[in-house]
C-alpha positions, -999 to 999 in steps of 0.1 A, spaced: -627 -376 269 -623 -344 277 -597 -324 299 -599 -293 311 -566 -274 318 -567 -250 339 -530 -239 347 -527 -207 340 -517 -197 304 -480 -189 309 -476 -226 322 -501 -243 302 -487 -252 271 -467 -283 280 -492 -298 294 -514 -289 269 -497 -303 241 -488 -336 260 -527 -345 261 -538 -331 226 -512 -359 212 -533 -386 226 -569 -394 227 -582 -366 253 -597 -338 239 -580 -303 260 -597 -274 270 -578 -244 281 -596 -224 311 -573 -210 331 -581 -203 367 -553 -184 374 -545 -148 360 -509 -138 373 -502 -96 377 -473 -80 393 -476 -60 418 -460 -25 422 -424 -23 439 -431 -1 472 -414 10 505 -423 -20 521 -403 -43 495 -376 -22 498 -373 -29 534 -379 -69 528 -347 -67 502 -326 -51 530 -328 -79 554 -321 -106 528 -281 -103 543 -292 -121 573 -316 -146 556 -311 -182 555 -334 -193 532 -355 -180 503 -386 -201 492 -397 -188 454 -433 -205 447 -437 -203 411 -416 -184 374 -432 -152 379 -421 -148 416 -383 -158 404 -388 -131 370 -405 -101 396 -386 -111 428 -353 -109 401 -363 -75 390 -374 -57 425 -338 -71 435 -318 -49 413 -345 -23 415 -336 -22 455 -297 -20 449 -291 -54 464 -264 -73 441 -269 -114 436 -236 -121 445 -243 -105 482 -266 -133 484 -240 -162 481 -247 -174 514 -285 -179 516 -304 -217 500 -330 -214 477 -363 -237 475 -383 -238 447 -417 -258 445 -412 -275 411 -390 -282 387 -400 -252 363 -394 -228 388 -364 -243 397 -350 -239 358 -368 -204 358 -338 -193 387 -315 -211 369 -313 -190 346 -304 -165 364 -275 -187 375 -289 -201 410 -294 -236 420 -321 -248 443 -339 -276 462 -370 -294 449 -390 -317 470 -401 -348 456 -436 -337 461 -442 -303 450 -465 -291 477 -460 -267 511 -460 -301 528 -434 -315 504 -409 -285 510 -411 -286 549 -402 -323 547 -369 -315 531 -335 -321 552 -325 -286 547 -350 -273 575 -333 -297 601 -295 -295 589 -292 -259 590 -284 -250 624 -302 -220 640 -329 -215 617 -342 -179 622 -355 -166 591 -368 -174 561 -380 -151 527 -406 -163 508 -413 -149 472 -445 -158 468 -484 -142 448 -514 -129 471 -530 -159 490 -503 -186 483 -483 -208 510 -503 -197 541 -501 -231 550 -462 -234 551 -458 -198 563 -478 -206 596 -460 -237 603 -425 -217 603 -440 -190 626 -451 -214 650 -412 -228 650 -404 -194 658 -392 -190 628 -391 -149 615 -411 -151 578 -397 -117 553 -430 -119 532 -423 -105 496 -457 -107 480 -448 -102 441 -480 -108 422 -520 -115 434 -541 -137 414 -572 -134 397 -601 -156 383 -597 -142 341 -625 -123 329 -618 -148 296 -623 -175 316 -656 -166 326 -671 -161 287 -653 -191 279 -668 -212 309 -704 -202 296 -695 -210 261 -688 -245 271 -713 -248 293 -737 -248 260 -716 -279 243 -719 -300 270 -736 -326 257 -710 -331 224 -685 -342 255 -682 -380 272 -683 -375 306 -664 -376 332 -645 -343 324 -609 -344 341 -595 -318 359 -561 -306 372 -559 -282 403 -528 -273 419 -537 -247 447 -565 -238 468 -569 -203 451 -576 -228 416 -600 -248 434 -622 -219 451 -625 -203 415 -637 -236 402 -663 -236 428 -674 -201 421 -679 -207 379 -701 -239 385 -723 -222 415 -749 -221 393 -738 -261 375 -736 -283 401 -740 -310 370 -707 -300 356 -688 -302 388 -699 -335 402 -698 -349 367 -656 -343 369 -627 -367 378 -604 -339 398 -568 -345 397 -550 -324 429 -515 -318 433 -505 -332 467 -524 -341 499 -534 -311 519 -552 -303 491 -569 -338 484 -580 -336 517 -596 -298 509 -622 -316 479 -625 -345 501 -639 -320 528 -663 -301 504 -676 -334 489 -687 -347 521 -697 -311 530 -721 -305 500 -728 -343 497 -712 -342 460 -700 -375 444 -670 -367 425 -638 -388 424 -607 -371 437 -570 -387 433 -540 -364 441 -507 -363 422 -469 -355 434 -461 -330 406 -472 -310 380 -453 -327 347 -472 -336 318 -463 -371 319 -471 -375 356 -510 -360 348 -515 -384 317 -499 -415 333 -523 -409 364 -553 -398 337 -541 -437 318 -546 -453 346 -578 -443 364 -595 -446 325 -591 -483 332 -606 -488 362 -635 -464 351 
């Protein structure tokens, strides 16, 4: 069988390599093309009123590896940040910022929903502000629901996000060796930014997208392909998973084989 990977290709390899090791067949088509963006004004006046900050949520490795280097390009030293907690959304963004010598929290499920559930949002007292490193279009969800705890949101956006040009030729390319593949075709997403630029490279092959088994990271966005199946009347199976580890997507791809 056949699963496509679409992580994007910084983060892909693991998981990657994981599958090709057993009996599924991997292709890579990312969905997700990560770019910096440019250090301006505006950051510099985020990074200033990190002194009073209480938390800093980082969402992936790239907004730990550009949020690290606008932090020494705005004059601000680590070590003037000794008081503030760090969240990361996953383990390998968590091991990203440890190397630059920081620890932080993980939730269990590594989703907006999954962070706001940890103890640390009701055990520090007077919670008034909160950074989040984060790329263009990401954690809307968990942003809005600390503005409406009146909770003041630094918004650093680091990085935007773009469907690869790659991706595109590659998409067409398989598109005409369909046939050599057993359906169903499994497929990870992990955001909502993933999910729309699925939808918009099978517009025009509604085949391919109803004919694949979607694996989702967490519920909020289960509930997002459960909405557009019942929306558009598709008949694809959807089952959501708590993280992002290999192991976690081939134990959950093991077991829904079986019942298939």
């Amino acid at each position: 069988m056949l699963f496509i990977n679409t992580r994007p290709v910084e983060r892909a390899q693991a998981l990657t390599q994981c599958l090709a090791q057993t009996h599924f067949q991997v292709l890579d088509l990312p969905l997700l093309e990560l770019q910096a963006l440019p250090y301006t004004a505006y950051l510099h006046q985020l990074y200033a009123q990190l002194s009073d900050t209480q938390i800093i949520v980082v969402v992936s490795p790239i907004a730990v590896d550009v949020g690290m280097q606008y932090l020494q390009e705005s004059g601000l030293l680590l070590s003037q940040l000794s008081h503030i907690k760090w969240i990361t959304v996953g383990q390998t963004t968590a091991k990203r910022l440890a190397e630059y010598g920081i620890e932080s929290i993980v939730p269990e499920v590594e989703t907006s929903e999954g962070m706001l559930s940890l103890p640390i949002f009701k055990n520090i007292p007077n919670l008034k502000k909160i950074a989040f490193w984060r790329g263009e279009g990401g954690r809307q969800f968990m942003m809005q629901q600390c503005l409406d705890q009146n909770i003041e949101i630094l918004n650093f956006l680091l990085y935007e996000r773009h469907l690869p040009a790659s991706t595109i030729k590659k998409f067409t390319q398989f598109e005409q060796t369909l046939a050599k593949y057993e359906q169903p075709y499994w497929v990870c997403i992990s955001s909502e930014a993933s999910w729309h630029h699925w939808i918009q490279l099978t517009q025009k092959n509604q085949t391919i997208l109803q004919n694949c088994h979607y694996l989702v990271l967490g519920e909020r966005l289960y509930q997002i392909l459960q909405h557009h199946s019942k929306q558009h009347q598709h008949c694809f199976k959807i089952h959501h998973i708590v993280n992002l580890d290999p192991n976690t997507v081939l134990q959950a791809m093991t077991e829904l084989e079986r019942k298939l």
